[in-house]
C-alpha positions as CSV (number, residue, x, y, z in Angstrom):
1,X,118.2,-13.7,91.6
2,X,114.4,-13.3,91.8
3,X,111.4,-13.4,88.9
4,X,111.5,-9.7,89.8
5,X,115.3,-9.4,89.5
6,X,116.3,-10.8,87.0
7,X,119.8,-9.8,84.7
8,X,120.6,-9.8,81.1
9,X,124.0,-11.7,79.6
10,X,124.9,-8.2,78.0
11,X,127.9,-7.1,79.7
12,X,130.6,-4.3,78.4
13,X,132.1,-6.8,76.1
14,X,129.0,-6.2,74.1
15,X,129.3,-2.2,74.1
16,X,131.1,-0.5,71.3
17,X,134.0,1.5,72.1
18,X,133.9,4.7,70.4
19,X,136.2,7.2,72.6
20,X,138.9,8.2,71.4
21,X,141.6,11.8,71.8
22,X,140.1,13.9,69.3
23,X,136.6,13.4,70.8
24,X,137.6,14.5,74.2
25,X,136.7,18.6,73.2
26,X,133.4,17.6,71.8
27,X,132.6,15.2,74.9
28,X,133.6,17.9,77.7
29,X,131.1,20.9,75.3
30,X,128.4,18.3,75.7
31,X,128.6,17.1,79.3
32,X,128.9,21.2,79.8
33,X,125.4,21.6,77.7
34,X,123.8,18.7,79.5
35,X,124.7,19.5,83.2
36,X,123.2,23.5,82.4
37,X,119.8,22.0,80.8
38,X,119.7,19.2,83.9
39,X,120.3,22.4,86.3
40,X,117.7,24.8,84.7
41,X,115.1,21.9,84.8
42,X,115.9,21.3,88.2
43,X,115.7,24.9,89.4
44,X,111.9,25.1,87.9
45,X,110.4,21.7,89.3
46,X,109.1,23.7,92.2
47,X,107.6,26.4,89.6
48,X,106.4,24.0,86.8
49,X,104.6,21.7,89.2
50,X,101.9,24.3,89.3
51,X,100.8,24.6,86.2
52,X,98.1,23.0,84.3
53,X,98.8,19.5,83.4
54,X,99.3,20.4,79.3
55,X,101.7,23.4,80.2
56,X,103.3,21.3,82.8
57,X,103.7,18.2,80.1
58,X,104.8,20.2,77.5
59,X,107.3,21.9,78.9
60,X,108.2,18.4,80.1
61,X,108.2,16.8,77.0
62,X,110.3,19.9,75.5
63,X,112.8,20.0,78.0
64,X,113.8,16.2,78.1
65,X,114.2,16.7,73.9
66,X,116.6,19.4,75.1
67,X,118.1,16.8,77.0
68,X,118.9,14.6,74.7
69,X,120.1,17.1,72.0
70,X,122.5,18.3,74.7
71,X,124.5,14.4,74.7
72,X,124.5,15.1,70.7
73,X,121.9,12.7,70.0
74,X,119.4,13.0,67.4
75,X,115.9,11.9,68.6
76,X,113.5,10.7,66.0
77,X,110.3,9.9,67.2
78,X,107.7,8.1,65.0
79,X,104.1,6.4,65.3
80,X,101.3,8.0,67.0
81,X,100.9,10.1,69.8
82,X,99.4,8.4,73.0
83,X,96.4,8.6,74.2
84,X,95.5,10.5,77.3
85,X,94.2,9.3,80.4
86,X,95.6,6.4,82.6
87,X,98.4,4.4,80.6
88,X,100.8,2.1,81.1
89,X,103.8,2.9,78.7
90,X,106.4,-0.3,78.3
91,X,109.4,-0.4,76.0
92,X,112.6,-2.3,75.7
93,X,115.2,-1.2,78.0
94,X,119.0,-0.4,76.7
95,X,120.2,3.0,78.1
96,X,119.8,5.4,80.9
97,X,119.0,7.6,78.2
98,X,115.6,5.5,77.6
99,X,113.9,7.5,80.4
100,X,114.3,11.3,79.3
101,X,113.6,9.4,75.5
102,X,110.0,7.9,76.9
103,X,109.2,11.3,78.4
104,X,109.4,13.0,75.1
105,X,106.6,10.8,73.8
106,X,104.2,11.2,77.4
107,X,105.8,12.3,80.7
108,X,104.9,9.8,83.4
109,X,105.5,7.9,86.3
110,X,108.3,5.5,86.3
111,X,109.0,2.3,88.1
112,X,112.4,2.8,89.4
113,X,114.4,0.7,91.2
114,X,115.0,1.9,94.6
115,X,119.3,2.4,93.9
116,X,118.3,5.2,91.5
117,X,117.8,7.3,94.3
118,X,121.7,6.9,95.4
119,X,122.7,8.2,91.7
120,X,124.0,11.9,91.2
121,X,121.4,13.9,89.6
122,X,119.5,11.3,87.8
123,X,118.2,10.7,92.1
124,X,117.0,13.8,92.5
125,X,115.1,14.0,89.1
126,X,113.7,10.8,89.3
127,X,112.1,11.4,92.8
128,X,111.0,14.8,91.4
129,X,109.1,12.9,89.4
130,X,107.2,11.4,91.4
131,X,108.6,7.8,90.5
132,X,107.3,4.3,92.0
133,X,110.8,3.0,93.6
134,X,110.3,-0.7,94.1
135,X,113.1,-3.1,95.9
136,X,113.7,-5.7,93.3
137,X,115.4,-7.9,95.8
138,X,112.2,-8.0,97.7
139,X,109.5,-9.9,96.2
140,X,106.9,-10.2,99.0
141,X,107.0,-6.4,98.2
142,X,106.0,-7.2,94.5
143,X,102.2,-7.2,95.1
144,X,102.0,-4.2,97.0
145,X,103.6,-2.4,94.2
146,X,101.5,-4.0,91.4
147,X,98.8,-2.2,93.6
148,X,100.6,1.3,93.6
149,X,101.1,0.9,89.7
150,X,97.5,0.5,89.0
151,X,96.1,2.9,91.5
152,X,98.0,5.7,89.9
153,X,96.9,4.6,86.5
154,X,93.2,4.4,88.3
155,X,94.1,8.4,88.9
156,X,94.9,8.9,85.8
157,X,98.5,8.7,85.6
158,X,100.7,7.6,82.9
159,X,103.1,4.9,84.2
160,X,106.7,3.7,82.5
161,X,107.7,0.6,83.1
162,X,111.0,-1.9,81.5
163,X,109.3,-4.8,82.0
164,X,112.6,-6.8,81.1
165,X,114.2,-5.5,84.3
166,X,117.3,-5.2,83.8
167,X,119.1,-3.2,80.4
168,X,120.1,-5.4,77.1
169,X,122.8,-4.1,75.3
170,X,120.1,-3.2,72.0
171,X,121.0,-5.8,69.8
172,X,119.1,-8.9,71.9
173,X,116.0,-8.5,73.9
174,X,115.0,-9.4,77.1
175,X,111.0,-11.4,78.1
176,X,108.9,-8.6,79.3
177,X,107.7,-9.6,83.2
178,X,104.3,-10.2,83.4
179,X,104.0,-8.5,86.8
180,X,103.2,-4.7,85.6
181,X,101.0,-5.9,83.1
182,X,98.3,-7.2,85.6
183,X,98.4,-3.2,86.8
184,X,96.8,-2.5,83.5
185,X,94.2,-5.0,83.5
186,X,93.4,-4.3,87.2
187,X,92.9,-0.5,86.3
188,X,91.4,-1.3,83.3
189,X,93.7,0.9,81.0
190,X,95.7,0.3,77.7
191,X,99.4,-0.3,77.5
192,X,101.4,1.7,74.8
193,X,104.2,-0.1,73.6
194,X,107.4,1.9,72.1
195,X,110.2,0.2,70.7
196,X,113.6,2.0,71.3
197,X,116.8,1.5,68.9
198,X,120.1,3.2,68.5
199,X,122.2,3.6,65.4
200,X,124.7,5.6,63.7
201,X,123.5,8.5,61.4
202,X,123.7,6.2,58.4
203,X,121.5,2.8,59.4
204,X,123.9,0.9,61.6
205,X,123.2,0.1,64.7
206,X,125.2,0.3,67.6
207,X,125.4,-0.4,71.4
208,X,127.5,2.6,72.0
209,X,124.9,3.5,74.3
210,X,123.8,0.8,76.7
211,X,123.9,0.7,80.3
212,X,124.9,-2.8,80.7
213,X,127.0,-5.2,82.9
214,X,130.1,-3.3,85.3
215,X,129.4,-0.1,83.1
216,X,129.4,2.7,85.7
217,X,126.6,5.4,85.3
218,X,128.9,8.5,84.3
219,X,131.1,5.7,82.3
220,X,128.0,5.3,79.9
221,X,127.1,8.8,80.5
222,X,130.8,9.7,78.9
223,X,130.5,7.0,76.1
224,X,127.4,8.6,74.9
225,X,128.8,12.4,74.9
226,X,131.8,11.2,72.9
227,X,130.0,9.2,70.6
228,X,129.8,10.8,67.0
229,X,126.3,10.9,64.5
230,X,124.1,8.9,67.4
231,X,120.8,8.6,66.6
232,X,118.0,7.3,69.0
233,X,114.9,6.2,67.2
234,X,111.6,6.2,69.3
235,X,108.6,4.3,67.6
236,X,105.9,4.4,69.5
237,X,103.4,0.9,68.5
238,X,99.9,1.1,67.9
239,X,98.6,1.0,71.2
240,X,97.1,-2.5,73.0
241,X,93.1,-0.9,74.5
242,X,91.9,-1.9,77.8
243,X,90.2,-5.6,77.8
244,X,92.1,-6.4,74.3
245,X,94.0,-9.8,76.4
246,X,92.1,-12.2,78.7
247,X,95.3,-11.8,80.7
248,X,98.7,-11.0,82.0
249,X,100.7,-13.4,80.4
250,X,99.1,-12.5,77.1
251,X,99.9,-8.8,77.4
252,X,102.6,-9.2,78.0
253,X,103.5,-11.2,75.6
254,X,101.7,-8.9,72.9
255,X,103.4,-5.8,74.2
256,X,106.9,-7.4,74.3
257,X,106.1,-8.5,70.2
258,X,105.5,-5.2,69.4
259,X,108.6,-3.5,70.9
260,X,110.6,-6.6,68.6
261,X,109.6,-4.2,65.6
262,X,106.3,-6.6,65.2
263,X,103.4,-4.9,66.0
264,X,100.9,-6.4,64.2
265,X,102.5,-9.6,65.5
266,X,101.6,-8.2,68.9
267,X,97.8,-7.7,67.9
268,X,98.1,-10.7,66.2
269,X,99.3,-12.3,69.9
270,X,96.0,-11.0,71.1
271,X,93.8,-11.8,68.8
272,X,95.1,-15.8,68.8
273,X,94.5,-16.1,72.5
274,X,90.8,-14.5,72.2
275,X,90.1,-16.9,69.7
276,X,91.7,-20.0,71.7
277,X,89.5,-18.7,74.9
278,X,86.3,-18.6,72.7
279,X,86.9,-21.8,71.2
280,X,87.9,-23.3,74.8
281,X,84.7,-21.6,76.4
282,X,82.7,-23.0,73.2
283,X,83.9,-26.5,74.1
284,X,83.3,-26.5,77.7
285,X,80.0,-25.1,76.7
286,X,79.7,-27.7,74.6
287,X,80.9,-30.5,76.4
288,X,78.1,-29.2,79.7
289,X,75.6,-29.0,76.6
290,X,76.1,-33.0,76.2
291,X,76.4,-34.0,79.8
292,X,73.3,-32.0,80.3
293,X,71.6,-34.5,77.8
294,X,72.8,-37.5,79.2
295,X,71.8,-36.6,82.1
296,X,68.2,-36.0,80.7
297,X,68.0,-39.0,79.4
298,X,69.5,-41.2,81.9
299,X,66.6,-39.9,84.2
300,X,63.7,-40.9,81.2
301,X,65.1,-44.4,81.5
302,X,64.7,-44.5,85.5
């Protein structure tokens, strides 16, 4: 394992199991609904891609809410909208239903590991996309595609990234990689933090559907569709602006508080390691100030 592949101690003795006969009908309607809505999108990529960029993320954001209706999940999306312009969205990472969930909120870019491309379906959308696929077992590569994130946010572009990298099972979090955060400070642009969670219509919590561990893609995929009253809760954080942390470390430290459910923590994060670099740059300043002096007079004496 490598800083830039790392793995999480969920594994499927963490997931819920919550299959069962009698949920078989209502699983097979579901994966029916879902594989026509992934079909219709797919057929109008080619014809959706020219339209205007509002028509064209629109129709995005509606049909990836489609999406997630058709596994019977309820989407609740809270917080403010994001702003425009070149952004680098980060969130906490559970489920494979975390991507069409972030593209509700702002369709972007994501940062995809390059096996995504081997998947059924989920490939061929995710290249559509035009997603950055990285090699996580390769990290010589890693600065090269620190300079691919930030030129696209340079462009313009929104760009999602898990900066745990690798899925928790929702009920522990992950240390958001510093890595994609430099991106952001390179280009100049804010990050928007959104905090994902998934419960049961009724306030508990459940990790019915992470993507964790030996868990097979269409072995979550089924969990989800036979799961009964999900809900997926999407709260996007106030956003971090362009130049709010001196550096990497501290934005990503900020952004990984805020997707804990503490946002203003995460400012807070910010705002502590501002005031530490003033008070350090006041000191050096201070401490040049006196050798300065003692320097004048030490040449009065000569």
């Amino acid at each position: 394992m490598s800083a830039w592949l790392p793995s999480a101690p969920c594994s499927r003795v963490c997931v819920e199991s919550v299959g069962s006969p009698a949920a078989v009908p209502r699983a097979l309607v579901r994966l029916a609904a879902l594989l026509a809505v992934l079909l219709f999108g797919i057929v109008l990529i080619p014809v959706v891609a020219r339209l205007a960029a509002v028509w064209r993320d629109r129709l995005t954001r509606t049909w990836c809410r489609t999406i997630v209706r058709a596994t019977g999940v309820r989407l609740r999306i809270t917080g403010a909208a994001p702003p425009g312009g070149g952004l680098l969205l980060v969130a906490n990472h559970i489920s494979w239903l975390d991507i069409p969930l972030l593209a509700a909120v702002r369709p972007a870019r994501m940062l995809a590991k390059a096996e995504i491309r081997q998947w059924p379906v989920a490939g061929v959308l995710t290249a559509s996309s035009g997603a950055l696929f990285i090699q996580r077992d390769r990290l010589r590569a890693l600065p090269g595609t620190v300079e691919r994130i930030a030129d696209s946010l340079r462009g313009g572009s929104a760009v999602v990234v898990f900066p745990e990298g690798s899925t928790w099972c929702g009920r522990a979090q992950g240390r958001f990689r510093r890595a994609a955060f430099q991106a952001a400070l390179d280009a100049g642009v804010p990050v928007q933090p959104v905090h994902l969670h998934y419960r049961f219509d009724g306030g508990a919590a459940t990790t019915a559907s992470a993507f964790v561990g030996s868990d097979s893609l269409l072995t979550s995929v089924w969990r989800v569709l036979s799961a009964r009253a999900l809900v997926a809760e999407v709260r996007v954080e106030p956003v971090l602006g362009a130049g709010s942390a001196p550096d990497r470390r501290t934005l990503a430290l900020a952004a990984e508080t805020a997707t804990n459910g503490e946002a203003d923590a995460g400012t807070a994060v910010v705002e502590t390691a501002d005031a530490h670099r003033r008070s350090a740059e006041a000191r050096r300043r201070s401490t040049d100030a006196h050798g300065m002096s003692a320097n004048s007079e030490a040449y009065a004496h000569l």
